[in-house]
Residue frames as a rotation matrix with the C-alpha (Angstrom) as fourth column:
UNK 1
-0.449 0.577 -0.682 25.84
-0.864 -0.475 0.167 6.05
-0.227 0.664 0.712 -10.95
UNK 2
-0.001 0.530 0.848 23.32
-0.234 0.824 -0.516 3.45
-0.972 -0.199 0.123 -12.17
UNK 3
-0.835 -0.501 0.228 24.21
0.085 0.291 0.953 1.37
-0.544 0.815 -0.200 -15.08
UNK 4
-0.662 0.566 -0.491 22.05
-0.748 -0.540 0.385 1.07
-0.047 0.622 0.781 -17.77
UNK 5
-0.487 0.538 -0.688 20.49
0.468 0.826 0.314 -2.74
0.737 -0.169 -0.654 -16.39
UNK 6
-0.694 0.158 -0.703 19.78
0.668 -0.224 -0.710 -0.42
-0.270 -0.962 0.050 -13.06
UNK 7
-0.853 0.505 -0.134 17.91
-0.509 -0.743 0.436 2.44
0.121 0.439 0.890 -14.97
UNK 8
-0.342 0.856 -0.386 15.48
-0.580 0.131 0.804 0.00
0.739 0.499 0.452 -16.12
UNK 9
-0.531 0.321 -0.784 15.14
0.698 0.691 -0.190 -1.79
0.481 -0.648 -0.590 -12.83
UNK 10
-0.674 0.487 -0.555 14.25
0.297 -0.509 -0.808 1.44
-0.676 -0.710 0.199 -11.21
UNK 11
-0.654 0.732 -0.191 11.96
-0.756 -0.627 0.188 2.49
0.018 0.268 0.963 -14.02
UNK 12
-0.546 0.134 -0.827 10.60
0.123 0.989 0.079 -1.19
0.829 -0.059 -0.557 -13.48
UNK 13
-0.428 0.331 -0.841 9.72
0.892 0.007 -0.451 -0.49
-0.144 -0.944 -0.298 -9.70
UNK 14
-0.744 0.576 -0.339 8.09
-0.529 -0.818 -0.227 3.35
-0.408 0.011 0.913 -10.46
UNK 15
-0.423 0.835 -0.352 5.83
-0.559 0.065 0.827 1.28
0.713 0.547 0.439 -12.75
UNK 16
-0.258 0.724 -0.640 4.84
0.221 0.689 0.690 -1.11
0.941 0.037 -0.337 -10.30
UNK 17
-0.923 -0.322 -0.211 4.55
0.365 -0.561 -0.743 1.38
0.121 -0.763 0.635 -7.76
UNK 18
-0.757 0.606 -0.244 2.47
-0.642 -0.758 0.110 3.10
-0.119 0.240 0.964 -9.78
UNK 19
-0.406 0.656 -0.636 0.27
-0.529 0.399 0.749 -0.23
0.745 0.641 0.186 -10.62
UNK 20
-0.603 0.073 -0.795 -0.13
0.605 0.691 -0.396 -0.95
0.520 -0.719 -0.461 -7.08
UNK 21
-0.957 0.252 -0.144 -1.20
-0.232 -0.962 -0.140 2.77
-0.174 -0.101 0.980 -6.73
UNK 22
-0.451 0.841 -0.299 -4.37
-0.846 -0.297 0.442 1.73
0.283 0.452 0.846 -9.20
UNK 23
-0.485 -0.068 -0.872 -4.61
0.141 0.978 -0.155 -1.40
0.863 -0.198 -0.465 -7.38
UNK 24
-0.848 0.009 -0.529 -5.64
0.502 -0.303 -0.810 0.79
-0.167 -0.953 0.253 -4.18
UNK 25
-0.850 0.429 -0.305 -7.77
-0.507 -0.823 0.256 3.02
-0.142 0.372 0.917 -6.08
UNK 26
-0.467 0.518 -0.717 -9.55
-0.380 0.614 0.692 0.31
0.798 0.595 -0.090 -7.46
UNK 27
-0.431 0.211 -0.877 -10.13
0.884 0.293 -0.364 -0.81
0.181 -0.932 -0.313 -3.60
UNK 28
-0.897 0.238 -0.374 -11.32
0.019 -0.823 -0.568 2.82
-0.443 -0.516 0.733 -2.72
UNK 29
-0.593 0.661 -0.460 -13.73
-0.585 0.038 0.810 2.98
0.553 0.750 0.364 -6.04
UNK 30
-0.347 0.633 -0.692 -15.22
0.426 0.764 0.485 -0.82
0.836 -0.127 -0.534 -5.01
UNK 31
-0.899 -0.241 -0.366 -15.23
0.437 -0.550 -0.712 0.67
-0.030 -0.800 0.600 -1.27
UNK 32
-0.805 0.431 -0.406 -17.21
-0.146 -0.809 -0.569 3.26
-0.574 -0.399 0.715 -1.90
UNK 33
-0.402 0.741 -0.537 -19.36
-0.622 0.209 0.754 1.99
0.671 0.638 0.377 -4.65
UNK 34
-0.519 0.389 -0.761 -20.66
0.286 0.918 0.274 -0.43
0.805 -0.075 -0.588 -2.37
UNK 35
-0.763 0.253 -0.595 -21.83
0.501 -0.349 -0.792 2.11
-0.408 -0.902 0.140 0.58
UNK 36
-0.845 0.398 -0.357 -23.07
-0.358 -0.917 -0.175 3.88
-0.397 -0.020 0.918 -1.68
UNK 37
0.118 0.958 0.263 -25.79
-0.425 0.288 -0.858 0.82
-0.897 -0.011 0.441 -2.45
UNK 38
0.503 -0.093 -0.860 -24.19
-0.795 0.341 -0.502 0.07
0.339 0.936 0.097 -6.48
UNK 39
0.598 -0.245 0.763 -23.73
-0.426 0.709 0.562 -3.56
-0.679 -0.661 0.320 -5.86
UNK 40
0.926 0.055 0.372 -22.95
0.354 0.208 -0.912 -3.87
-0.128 0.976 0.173 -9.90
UNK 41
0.820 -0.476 0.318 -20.46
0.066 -0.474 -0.878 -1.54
0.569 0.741 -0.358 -9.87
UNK 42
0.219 -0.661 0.718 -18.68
-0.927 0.089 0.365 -2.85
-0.305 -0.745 -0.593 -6.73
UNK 43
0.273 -0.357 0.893 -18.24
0.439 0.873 0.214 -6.47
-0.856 0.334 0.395 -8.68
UNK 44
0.879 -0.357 0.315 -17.04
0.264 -0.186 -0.946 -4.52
0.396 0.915 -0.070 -11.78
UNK 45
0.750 -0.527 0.400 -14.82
-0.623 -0.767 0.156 -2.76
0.224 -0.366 -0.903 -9.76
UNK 46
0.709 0.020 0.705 -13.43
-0.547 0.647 0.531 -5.99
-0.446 -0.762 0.469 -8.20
UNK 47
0.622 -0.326 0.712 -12.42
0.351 0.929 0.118 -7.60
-0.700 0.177 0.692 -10.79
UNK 48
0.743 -0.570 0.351 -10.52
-0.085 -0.601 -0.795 -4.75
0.664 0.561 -0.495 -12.39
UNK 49
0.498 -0.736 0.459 -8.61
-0.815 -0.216 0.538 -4.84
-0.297 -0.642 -0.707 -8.95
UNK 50
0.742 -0.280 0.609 -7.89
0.030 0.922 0.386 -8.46
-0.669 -0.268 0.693 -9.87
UNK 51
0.896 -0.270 0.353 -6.95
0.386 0.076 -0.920 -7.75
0.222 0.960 0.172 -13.16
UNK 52
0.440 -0.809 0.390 -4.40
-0.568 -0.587 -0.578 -4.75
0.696 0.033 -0.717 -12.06
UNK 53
0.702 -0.305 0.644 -3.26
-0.595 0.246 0.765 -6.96
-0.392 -0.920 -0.009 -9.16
UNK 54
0.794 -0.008 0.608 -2.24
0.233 0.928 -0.292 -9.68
-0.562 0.373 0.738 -11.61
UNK 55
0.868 -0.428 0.250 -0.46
-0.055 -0.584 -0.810 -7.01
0.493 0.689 -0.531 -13.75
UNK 56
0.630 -0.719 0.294 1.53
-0.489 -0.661 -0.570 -6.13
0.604 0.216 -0.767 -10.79
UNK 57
0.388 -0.642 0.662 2.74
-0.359 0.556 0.749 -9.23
-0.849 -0.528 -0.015 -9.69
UNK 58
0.894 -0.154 0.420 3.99
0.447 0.363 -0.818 -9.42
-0.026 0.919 0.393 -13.39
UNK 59
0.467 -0.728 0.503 6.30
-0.332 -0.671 -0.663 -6.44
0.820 0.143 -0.555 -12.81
UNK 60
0.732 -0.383 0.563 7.47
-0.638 -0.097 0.764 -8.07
-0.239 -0.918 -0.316 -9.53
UNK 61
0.446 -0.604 0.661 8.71
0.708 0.690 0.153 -11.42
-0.548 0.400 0.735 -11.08
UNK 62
0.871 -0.130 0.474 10.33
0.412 -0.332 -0.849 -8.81
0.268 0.934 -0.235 -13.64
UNK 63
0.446 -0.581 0.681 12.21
-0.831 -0.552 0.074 -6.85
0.333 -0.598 -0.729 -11.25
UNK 64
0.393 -0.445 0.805 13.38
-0.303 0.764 0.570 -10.19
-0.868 -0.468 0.165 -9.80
UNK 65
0.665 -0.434 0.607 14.55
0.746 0.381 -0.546 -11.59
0.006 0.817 0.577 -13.22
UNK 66
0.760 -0.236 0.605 16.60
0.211 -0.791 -0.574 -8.38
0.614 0.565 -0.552 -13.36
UNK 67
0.480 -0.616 0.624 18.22
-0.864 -0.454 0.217 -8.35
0.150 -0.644 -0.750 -10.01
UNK 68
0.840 0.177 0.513 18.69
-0.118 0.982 -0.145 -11.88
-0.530 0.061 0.846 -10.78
UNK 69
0.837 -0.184 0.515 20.54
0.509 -0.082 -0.857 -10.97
0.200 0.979 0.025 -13.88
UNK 70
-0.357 -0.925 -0.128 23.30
0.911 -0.315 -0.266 -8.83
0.206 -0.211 0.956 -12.02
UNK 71
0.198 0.148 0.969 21.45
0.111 -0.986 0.128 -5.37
0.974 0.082 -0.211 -11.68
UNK 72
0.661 -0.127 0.739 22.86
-0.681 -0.516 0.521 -3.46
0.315 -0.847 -0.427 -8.31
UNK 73
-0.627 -0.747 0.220 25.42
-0.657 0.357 -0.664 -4.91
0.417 -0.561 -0.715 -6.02
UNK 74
-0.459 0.499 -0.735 24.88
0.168 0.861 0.480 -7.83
0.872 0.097 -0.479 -4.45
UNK 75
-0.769 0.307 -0.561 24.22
0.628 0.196 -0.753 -6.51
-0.121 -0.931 -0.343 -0.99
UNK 76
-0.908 0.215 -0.359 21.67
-0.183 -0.975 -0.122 -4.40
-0.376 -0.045 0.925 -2.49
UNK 77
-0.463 0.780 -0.422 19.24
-0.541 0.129 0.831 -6.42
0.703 0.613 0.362 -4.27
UNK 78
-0.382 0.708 -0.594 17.84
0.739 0.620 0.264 -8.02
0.555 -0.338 -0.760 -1.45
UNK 79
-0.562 0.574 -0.596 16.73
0.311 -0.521 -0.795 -4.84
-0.766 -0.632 0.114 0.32
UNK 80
-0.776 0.249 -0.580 15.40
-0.528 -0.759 0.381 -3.93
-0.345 0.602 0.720 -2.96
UNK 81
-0.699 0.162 -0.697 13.68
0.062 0.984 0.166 -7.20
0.713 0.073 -0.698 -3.52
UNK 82
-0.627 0.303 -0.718 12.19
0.772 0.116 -0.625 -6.85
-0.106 -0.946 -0.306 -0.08
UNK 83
-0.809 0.305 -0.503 10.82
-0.459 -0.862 0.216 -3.52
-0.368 0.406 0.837 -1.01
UNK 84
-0.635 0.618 -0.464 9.22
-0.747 -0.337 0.573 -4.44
0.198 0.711 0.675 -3.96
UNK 85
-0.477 0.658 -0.582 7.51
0.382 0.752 0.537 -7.52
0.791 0.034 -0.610 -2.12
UNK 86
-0.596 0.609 -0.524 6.04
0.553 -0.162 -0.817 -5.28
-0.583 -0.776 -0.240 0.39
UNK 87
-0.766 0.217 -0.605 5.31
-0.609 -0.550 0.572 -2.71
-0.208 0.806 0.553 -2.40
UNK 88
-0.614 0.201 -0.763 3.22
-0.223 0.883 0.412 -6.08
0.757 0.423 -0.498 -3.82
UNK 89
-0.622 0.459 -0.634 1.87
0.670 0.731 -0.127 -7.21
0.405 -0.504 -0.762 -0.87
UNK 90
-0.580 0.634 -0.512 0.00
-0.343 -0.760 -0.553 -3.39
-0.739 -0.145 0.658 -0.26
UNK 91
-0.607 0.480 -0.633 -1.65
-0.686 0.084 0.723 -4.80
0.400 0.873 0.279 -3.83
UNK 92
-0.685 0.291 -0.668 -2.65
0.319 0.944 0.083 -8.08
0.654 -0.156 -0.740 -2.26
UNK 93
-0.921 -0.071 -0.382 -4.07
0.389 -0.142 -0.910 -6.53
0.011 -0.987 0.158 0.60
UNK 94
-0.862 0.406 0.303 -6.18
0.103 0.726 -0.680 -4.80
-0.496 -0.555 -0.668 -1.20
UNK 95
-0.459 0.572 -0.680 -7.46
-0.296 0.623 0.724 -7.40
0.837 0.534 -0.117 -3.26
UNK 96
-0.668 0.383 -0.638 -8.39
0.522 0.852 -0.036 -8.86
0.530 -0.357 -0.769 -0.50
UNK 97
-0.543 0.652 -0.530 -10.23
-0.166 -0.701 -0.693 -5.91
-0.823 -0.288 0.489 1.56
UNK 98
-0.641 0.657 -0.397 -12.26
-0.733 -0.373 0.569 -5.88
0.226 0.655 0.721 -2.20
UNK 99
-0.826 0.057 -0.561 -13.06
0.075 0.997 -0.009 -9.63
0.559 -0.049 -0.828 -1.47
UNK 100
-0.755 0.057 -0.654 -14.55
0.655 0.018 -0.755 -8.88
-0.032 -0.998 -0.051 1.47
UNK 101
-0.764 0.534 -0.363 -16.58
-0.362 -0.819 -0.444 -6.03
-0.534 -0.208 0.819 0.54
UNK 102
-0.127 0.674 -0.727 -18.15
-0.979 0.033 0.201 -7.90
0.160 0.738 0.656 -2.46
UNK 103
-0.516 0.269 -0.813 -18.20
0.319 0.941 0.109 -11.96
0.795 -0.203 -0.572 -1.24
UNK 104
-0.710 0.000 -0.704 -19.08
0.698 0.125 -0.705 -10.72
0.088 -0.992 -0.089 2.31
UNK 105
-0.212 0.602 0.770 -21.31
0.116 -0.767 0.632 -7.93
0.970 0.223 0.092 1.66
UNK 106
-0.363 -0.041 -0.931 -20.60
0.920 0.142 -0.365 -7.01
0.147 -0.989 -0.014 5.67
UNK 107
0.255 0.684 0.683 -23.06
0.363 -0.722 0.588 -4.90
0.896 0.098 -0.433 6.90
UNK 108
-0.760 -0.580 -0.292 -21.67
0.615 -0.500 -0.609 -1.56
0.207 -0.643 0.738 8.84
UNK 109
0.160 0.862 -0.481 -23.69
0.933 -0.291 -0.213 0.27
-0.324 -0.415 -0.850 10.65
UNK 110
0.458 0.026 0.889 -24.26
0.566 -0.779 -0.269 4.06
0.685 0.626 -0.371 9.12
UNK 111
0.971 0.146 0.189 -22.54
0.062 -0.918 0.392 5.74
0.231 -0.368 -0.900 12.16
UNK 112
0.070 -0.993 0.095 -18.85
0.438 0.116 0.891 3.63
-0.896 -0.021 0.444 11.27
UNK 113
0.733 0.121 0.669 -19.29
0.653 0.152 -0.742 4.14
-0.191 0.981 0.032 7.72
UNK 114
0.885 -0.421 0.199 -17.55
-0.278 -0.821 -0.498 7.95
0.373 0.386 -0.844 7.71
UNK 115
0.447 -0.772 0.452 -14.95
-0.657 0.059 0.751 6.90
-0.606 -0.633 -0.481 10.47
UNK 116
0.312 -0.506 0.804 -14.02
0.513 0.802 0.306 4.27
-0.799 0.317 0.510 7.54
UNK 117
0.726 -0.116 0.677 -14.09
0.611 -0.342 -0.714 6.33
0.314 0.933 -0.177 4.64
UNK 118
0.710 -0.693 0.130 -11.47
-0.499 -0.623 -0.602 8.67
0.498 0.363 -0.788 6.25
UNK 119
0.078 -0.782 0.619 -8.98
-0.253 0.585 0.771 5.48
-0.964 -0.217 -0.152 7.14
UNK 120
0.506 -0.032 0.862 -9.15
0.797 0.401 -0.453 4.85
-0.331 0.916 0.228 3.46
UNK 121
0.889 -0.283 0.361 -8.53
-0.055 -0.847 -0.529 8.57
0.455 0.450 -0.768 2.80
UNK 122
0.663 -0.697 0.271 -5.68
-0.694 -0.438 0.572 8.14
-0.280 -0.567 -0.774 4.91
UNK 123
0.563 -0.176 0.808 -4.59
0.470 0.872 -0.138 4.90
-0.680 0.457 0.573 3.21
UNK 124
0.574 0.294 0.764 -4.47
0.780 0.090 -0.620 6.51
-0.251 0.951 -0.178 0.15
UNK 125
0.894 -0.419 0.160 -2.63
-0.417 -0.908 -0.045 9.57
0.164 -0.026 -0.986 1.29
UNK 126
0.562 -0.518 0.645 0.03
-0.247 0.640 0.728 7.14
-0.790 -0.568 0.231 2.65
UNK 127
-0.027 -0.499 0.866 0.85
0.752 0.561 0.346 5.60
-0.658 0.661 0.360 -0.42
UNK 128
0.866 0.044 0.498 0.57
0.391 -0.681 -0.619 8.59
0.312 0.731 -0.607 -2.46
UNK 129
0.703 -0.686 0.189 3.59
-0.654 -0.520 0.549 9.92
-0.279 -0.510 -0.814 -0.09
UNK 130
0.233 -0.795 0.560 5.32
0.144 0.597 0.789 6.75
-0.962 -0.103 0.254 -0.54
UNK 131
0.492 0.050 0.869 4.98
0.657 0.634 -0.408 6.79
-0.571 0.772 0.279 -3.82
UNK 132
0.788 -0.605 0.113 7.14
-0.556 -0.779 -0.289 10.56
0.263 0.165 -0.951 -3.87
UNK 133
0.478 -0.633 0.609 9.52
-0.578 0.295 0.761 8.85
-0.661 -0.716 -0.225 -1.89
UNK 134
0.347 -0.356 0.868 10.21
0.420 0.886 0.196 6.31
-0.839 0.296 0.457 -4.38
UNK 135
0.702 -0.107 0.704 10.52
0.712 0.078 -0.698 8.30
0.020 0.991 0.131 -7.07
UNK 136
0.903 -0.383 0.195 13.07
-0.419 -0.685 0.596 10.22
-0.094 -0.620 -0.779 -5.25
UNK 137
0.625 -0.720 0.302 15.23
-0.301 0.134 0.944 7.73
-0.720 -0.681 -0.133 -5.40
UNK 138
0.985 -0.169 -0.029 18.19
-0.019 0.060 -0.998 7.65
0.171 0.984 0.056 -6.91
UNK 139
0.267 -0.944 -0.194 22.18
0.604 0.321 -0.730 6.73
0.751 0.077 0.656 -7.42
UNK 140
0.406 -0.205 -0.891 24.46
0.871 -0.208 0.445 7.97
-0.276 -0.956 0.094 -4.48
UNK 141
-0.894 -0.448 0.001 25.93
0.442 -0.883 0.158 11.57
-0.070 0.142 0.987 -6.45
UNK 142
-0.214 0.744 0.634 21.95
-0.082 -0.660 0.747 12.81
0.973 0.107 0.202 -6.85
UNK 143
0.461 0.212 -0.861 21.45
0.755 0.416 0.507 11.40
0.466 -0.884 0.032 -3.11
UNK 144
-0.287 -0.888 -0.359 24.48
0.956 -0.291 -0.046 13.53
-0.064 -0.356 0.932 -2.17
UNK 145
-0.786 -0.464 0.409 23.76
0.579 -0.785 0.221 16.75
0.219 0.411 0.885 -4.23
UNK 146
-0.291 0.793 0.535 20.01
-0.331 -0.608 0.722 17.48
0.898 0.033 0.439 -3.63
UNK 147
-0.842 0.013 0.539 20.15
-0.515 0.279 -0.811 16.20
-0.161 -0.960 -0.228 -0.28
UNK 148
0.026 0.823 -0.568 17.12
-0.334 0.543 0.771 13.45
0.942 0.170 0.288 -1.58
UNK 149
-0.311 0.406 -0.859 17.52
0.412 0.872 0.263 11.30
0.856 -0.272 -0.439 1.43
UNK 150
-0.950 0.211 -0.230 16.39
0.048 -0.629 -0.776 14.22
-0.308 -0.748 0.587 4.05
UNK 151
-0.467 0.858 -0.215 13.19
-0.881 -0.430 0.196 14.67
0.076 0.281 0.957 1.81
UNK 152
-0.224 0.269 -0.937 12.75
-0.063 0.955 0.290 10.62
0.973 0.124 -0.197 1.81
UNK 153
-0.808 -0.073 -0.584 12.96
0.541 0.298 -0.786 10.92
0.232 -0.952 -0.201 5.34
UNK 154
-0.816 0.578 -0.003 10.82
-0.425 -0.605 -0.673 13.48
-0.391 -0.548 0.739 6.10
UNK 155
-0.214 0.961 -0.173 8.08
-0.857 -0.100 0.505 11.75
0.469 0.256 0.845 3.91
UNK 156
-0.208 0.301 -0.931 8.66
0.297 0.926 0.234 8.12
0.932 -0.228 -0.282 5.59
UNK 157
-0.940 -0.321 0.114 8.30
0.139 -0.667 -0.731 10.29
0.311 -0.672 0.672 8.41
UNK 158
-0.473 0.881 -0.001 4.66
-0.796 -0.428 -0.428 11.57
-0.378 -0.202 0.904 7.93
UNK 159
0.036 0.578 -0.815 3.72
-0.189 0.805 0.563 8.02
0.981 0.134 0.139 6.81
UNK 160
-0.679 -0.491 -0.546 4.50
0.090 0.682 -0.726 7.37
0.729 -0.542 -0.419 10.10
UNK 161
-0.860 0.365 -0.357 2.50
0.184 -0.430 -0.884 9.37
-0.476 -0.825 0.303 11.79
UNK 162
-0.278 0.785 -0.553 -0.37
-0.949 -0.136 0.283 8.77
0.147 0.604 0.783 9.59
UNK 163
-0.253 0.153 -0.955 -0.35
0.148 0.982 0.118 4.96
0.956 -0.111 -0.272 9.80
UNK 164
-0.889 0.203 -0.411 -0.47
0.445 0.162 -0.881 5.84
-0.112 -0.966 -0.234 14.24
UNK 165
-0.521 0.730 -0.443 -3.39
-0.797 -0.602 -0.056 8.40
-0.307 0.323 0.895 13.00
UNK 166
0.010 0.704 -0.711 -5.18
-0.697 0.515 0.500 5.16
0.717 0.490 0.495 11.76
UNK 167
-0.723 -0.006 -0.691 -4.04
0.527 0.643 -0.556 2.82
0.447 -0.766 -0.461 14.44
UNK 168
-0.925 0.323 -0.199 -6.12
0.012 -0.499 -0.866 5.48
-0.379 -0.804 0.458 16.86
UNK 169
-0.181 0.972 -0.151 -9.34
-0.982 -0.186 -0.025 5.54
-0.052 0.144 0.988 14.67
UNK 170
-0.301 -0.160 -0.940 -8.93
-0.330 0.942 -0.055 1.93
0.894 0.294 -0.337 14.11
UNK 171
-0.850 -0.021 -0.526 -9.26
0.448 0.497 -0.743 1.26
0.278 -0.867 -0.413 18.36
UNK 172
-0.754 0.657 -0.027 -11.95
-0.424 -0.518 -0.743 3.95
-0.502 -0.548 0.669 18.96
UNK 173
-0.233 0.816 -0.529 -13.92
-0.879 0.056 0.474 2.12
0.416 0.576 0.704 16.07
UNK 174
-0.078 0.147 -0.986 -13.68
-0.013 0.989 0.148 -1.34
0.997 0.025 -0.075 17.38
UNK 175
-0.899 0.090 -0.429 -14.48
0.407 0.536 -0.740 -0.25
0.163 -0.840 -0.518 20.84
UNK 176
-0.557 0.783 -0.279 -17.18
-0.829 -0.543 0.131 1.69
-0.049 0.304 0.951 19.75
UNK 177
-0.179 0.364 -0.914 -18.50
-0.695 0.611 0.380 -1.47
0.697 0.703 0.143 17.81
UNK 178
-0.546 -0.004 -0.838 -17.78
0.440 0.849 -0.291 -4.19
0.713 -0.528 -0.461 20.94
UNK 179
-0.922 0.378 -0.081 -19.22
-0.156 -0.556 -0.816 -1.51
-0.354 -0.740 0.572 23.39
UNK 180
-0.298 0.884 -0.360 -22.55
-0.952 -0.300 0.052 -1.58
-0.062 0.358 0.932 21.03
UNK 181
-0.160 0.745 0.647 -25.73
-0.551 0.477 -0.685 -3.60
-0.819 -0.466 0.334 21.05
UNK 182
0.075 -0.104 -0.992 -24.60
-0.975 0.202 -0.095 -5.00
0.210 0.974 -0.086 17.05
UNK 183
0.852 0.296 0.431 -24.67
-0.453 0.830 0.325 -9.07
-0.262 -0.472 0.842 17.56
UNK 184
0.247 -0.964 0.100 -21.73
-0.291 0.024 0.956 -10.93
-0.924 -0.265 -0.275 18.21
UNK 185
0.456 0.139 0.879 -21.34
0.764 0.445 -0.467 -12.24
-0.456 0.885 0.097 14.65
UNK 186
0.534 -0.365 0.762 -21.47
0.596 -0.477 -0.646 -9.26
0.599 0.800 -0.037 12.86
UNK 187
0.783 -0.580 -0.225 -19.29
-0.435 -0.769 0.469 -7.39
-0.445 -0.270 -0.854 15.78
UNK 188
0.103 -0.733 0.672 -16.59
0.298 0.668 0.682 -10.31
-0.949 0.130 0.288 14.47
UNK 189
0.197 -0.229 0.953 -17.17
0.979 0.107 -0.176 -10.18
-0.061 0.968 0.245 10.84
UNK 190
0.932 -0.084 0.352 -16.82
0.013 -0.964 -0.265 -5.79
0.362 0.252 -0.898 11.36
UNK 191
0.677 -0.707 0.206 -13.41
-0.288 0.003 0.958 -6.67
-0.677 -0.708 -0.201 13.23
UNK 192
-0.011 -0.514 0.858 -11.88
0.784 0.528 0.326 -8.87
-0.620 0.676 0.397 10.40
UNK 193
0.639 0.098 0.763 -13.45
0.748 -0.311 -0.587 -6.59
0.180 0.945 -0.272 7.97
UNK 194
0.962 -0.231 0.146 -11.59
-0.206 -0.964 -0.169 -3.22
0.179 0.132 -0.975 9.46
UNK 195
0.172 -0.983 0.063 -8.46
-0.172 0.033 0.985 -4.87
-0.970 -0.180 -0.163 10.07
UNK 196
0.244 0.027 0.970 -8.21
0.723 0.661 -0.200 -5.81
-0.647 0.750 0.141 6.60
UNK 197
0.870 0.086 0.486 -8.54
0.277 -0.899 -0.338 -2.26
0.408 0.429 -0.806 5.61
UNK 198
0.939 -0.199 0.280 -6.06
-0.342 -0.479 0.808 -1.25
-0.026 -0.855 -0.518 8.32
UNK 199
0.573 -0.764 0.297 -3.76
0.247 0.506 0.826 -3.81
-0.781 -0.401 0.479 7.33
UNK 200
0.701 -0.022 0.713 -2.98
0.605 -0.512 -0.610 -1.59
0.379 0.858 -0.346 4.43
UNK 201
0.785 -0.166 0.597 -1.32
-0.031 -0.973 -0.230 0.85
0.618 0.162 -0.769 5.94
UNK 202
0.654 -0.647 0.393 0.76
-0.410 0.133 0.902 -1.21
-0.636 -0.751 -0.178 8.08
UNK 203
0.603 -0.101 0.791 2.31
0.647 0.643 -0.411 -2.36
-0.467 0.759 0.453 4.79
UNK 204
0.648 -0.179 0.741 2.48
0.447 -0.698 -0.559 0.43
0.617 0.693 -0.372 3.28
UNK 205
0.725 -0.639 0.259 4.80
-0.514 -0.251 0.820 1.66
-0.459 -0.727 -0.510 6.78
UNK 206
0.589 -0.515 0.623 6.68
0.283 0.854 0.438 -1.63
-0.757 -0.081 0.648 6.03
UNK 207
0.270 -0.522 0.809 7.81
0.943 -0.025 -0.331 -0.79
0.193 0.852 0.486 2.19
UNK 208
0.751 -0.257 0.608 8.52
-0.269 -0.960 -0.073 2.80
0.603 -0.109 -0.790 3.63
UNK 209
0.481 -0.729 0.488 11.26
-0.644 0.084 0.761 1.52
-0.595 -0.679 -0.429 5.92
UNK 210
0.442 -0.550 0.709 12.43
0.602 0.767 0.221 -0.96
-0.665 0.329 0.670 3.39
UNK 211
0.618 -0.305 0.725 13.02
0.344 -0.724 -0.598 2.36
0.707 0.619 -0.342 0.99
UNK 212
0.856 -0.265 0.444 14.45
-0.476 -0.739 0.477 4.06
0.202 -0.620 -0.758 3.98
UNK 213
0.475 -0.743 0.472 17.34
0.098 0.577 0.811 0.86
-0.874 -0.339 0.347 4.48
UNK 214
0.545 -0.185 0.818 17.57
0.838 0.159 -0.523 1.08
-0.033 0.970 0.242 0.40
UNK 215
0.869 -0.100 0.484 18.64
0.187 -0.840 -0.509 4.48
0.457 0.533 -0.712 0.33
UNK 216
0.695 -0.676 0.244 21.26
-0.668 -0.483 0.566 4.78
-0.265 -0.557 -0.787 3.00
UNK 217
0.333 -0.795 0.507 23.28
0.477 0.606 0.637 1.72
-0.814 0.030 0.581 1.61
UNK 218
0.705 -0.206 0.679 22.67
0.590 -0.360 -0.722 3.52
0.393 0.910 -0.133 -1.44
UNK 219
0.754 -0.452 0.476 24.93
-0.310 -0.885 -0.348 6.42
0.578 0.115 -0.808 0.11
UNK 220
0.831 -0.448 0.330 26.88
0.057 0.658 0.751 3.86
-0.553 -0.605 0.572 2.08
């Protein structure tokens, strides 16, 4: 069972799940405000991401002070740890993809535009799965009784195969893009820019397998 320093570590990590959650959003919002031509309301957007970004590297150092403090066994806080700095580093990611849309104002041609907007939608589904997953978890007698770590699986599961689902639109766009008559410059600066986006979701994979090591020691 989880003491009563562990409760609050895990209600710690739902929150900064969840503030990494609006941390994406805030990247989808800027995203799309900017295709859609509101340059104003992609730099408002922006700097709300900063703001929530900032938040949730507040709750990370927290969660460290805590696991710091004695919460969980020791072989456990470092897979948890590890977690929450991929968890963290899906926030960074993208901050920086906003960067990029609003320092760089990188001009996509109108026939990638959709083929991006659903790798974002898929982004976003991603972490919306992970973010069941996490809140799934829990001490090794609720693990046991509701069979949780079969449903954890099955969702780090369909992240998987969502992240390869972006890897594949990800290669047809960028040979689309080198195949086309766009100048070498901006075929570079559209390369940087969609990996950036892209490297989302290889993140988000990452803190799904670091939940997926968390739970089975948990039933260890």
């Amino acid at each position: 069972m989880f003491t009563e320093k562990e409760r609050h570590v895990k209600k710690l990590i739902d929150e900064h799940v969840q503030k990494v959650g609006e941390c994406l959003a805030c990247f989808q919002d800027c995203f799309e405000a900017y295709f859609q031509g509101d340059f104003a309301k992609a730099q408002t957007i922006h700097d709300n991401c900063d703001h929530i970004e900032t938040e949730a590297d507040t709750l990370r150092r927290e969660i460290g002070d805590y696991l710091f403090s004695g919460a969980f066994l020791p072989i456990e806080r470092k897979d948890i740890y590890m977690m929450t700095d991929c968890v963290d580093e899906i926030a960074n990611k993208a901050e920086t993809a906003s960067d990029v849309v609003v320092y760089q104002s990188p001009e996509v041609p109108k026939g990638y535009v959709e083929t991006l907007r659903e790798i974002v939608e898929i982004i976003m589904e991603m972490f919306r799965v992970f973010q069941e997953a996490v809140r799934l978890f829990a001490p090794y007698d609720a693990l046991q009784a509701h069979d949780v770590l079969a449903a954890i699986k099955e969702k780090i599961n369909s992240i998987g195969v969502m992240e390869s689902e972006i890897d594949k639109k990800e290669e047809a766009l960028l040979i689309a893009i080198f195949h086309s008559d766009v100048p070498l410059a901006n075929k570079i600066q559209l390369d940087r820019f969609f990996r950036r986006i892209t490297d989302i979701s290889d993140i988000i994979e990452d803190a799904a397998d670091r939940l997926y090591v968390l739970v089975i020691r948990e039933r260890i």
